[in-house]
MARKOLTI-25884 format. One record per residue (C-alpha): residue in one letter; x, y, z. Coordinates in steps of 0.5 Angstrom, whole numbers, padded with zeros to 4 digits, always signed. Last residue first. Example, Ala and Ser with C-alpha at 12.3 -4.5 7.8 and 13.67 -1.06 7.14 Angstrom:
<atoms>
s+0027-0002+0014 a+0025-0009+0016 
</atoms>
This chain:
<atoms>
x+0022+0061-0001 x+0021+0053-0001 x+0015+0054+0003 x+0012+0047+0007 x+0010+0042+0002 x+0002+0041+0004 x+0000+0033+0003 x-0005+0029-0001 x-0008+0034-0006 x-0010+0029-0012 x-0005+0025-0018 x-0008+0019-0015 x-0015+0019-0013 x-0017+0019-0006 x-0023+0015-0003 x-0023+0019+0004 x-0023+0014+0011 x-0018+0017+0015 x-0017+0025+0012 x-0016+0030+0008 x-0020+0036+0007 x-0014+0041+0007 x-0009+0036+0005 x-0004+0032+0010 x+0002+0036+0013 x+0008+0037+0012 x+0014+0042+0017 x+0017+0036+0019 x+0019+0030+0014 x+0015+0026+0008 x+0013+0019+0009 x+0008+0016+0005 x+0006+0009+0007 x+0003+0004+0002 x-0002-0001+0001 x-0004-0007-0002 x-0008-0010-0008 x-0007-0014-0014 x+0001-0014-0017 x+0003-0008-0015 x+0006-0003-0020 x+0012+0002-0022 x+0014+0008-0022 x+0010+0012-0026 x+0011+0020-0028 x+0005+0024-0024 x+0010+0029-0022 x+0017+0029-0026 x+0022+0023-0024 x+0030+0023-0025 x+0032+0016-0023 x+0039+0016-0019 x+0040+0010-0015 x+0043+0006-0010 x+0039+0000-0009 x+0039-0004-0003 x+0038-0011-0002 x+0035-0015+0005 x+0036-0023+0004 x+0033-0027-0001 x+0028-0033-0002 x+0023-0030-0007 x+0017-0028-0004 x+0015-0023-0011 x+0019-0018-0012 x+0021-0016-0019 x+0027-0011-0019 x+0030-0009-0025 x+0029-0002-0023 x+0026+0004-0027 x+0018+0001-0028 x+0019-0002-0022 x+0015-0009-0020 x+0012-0012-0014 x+0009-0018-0013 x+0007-0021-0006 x+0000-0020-0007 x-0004-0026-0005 x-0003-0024+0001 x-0001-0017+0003 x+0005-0013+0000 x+0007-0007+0002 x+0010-0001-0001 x+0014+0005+0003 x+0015+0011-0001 x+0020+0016+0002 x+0020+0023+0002 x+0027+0027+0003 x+0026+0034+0001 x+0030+0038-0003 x+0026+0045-0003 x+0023+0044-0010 x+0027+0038-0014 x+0025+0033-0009 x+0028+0028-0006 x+0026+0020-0005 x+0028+0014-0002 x+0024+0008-0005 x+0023+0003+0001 x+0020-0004-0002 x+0016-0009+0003 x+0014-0016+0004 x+0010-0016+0011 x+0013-0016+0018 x+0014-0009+0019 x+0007-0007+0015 x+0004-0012+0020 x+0007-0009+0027 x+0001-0012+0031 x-0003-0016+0028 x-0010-0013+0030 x-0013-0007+0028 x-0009-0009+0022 x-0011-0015+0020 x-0019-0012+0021 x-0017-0006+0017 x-0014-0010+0010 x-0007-0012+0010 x-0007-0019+0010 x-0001-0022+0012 x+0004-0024+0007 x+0011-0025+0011 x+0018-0022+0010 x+0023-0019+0005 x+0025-0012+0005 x+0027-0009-0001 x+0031-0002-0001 x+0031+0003-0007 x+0035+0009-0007 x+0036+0016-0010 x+0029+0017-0013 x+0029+0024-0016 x+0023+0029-0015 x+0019+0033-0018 x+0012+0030-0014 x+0008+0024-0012 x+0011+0020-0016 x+0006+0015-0018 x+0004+0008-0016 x+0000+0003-0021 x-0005-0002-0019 x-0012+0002-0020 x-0017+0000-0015 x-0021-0007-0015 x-0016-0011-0010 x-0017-0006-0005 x-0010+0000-0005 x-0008+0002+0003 x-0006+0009+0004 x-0002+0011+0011 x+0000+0017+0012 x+0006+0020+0016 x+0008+0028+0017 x+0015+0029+0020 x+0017+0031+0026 x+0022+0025+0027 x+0022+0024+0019 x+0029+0024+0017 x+0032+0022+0024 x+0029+0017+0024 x+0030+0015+0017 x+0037+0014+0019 x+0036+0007+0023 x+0035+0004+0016 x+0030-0002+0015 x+0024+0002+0014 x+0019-0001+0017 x+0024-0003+0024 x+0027+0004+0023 x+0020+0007+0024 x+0018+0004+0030 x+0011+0001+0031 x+0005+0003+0034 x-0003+0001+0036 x-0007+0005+0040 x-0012+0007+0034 x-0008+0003+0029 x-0002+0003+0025 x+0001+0009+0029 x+0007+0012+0027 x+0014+0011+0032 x+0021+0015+0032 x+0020+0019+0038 x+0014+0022+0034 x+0012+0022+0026 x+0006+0025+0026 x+0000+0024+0024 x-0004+0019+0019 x-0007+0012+0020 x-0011+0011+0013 x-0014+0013+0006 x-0018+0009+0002 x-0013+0009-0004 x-0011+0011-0012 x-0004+0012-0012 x+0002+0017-0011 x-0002+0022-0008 x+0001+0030-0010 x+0005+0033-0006 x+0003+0040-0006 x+0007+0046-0005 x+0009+0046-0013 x+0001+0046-0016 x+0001+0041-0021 x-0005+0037-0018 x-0004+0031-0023 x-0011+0029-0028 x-0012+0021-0027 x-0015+0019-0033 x-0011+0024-0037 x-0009+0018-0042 x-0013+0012-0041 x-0010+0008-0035 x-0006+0002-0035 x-0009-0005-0032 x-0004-0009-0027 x-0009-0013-0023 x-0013-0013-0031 x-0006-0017-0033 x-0006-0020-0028 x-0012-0024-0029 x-0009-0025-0035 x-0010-0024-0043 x-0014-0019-0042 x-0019-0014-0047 x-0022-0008-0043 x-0015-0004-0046 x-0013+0003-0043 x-0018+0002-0037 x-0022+0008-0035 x-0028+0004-0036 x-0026-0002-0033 x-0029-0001-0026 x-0028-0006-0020 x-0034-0005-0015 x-0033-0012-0012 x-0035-0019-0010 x-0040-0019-0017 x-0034-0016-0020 x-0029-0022-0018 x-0033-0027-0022 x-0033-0023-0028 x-0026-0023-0028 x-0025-0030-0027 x-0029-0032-0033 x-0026-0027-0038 x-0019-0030-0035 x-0021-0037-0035 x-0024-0036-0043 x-0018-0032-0045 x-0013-0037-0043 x-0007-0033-0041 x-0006-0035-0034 x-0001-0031-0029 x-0006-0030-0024 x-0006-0038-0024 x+0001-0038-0021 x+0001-0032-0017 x-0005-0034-0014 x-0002-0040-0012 x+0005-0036-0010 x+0000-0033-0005 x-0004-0039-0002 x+0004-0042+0000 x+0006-0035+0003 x-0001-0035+0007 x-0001-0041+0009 x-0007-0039+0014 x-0009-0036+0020 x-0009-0029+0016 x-0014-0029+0011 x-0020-0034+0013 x-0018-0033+0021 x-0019-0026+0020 x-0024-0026+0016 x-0028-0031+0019 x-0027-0027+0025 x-0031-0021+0022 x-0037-0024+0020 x-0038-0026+0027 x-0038-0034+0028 x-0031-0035+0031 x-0036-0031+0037 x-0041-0035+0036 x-0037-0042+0036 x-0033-0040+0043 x-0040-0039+0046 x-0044-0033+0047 x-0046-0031+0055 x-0053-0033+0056 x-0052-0037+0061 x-0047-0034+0063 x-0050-0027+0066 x-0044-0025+0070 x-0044-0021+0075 x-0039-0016+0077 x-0035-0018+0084 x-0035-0011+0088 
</atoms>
């Protein structure tokens, strides 16, 4: 039986592009994206205390940005605020050793188990893992494994942490494109973690020396990422794939390094982890919380 279709009142082509939803998507990703991120880049980085107390308040009336834990609430750029210190004790660590604590302040996302070598963007949408990570061996690692996705707003606290006693053995930078990360674009580009910019830090803890990766990923406007313990400053330069070796001691909570607006990183962690009690899609966490159950060391 042939469904009827009422289409005189079927919405135009115009209406649909007129959802809140579409202009969103088409305004943040059918763009030049690389173009409108290295602009911002530039104009991030001016130090003019005019333009930045300026834009700065701008950017307040279109988010929930909080400087009251900010270090210094005086900027000499808009990165600078992207890019803000915390006061001390702002972000107490969980220090239990069974726990794996966040890296970042986040929403949290997609989360599960890693399985066939495979995670879930969105409801419906996979991805391999190999192809995020850039290393076939990481299948391997983390088949069974726990996986969560953390996506950082452009009004949350930048830096990254490690999410425990830990060292970093190696960082691997991934060049790529700048697709919106938020949860429109993700619902809809398919493999977007996989085709954005991206580091890999591949990290072993010091109790039970598990592996656990960090995977940060830039979005448009935010091709920038640094490290506090490499000289690496990834920001859309024209590079092809490049691996670190490394042996970075870091203790729980100790900062890696920072994103230059918002993003998002993926945790990975191998089997026998699982998410926090209380832990799940949508919840606001804070860096230094309960993020992951660590199996028992013995």
């Amino acid at each position: 039986m042939t469904e009827w279709v009422d289409k005189k009142n079927k919405p135009s082509w115009l209406q649909r592009l007129g959802t809140q939803e579409n202009i969103n998507f088409v305004l943040t990703n059918r763009v030049p994206r690389i173009a409108l991120t290295r602009l911002m880049g530039a104009i991030s980085r001016i130090k003019n205390p005019v333009f930045t107390r300026l834009a700065i308040s701008l950017w307040r009336q279109f988010t929930d940005l909080d400087l009251s834990e900010a270090r210094q609430t005086h900027f000499e750029s808009i990165q600078a605020c992207f890019t803000r210190e915390l006061k001390a004790d702002a972000r107490p660590i969980d220090a239990r050793p069974d726990v794996l604590a966040s890296p970042c302040d986040a929403i949290v996302g997609a989360s599960g188990t890693v399985h066939a070598g495979t995670v879930l963007q969105a409801k419906g949408m996979a991805y391999r893992l190999a192809e995020l990570t850039g290393k076939a061996a990481d299948v391997v690692t983390f088949d069974g494994g726990s996986y969560v996705t953390l996506r950082l707003t452009s009004a949350m606290y930048h830096r990254f942490h490690a999410p425990h006693d830990a060292q970093v053995e190696s960082v691997t930078h991934i060049p790529g494109d700048t697709f919106n990360v938020n949860p429109i674009a993700v619902k809809r580009i398919a493999r977007l973690f996989c085709r954005n910019e991206r580091a890999v830090l591949r990290l072993r803890t010091a109790q039970g020396g598990w592996p656990i990766a960090l995977v940060p990923v830039a979005a448009i406007l935010v091709a920038g990422l640094r490290l506090r313990f490499l000289d690496l400053h990834t920001n859309l330069r024209d590079l092809p794939q490049q691996h670190f070796d490394c042996a970075h001691q870091a203790r729980k909570g100790d900062e890696l390094g920072w994103f230059e607006h918002g993003s998002t990183i993926v945790v990975l962690a191998p089997a026998g982890f699982a998410l926090a009690d209380g832990v799940q899609e949508g919840d606001h966490i804070r860096m230094g919380q309960g993020l992951m159950r660590c199996p028992n060391a013995g």
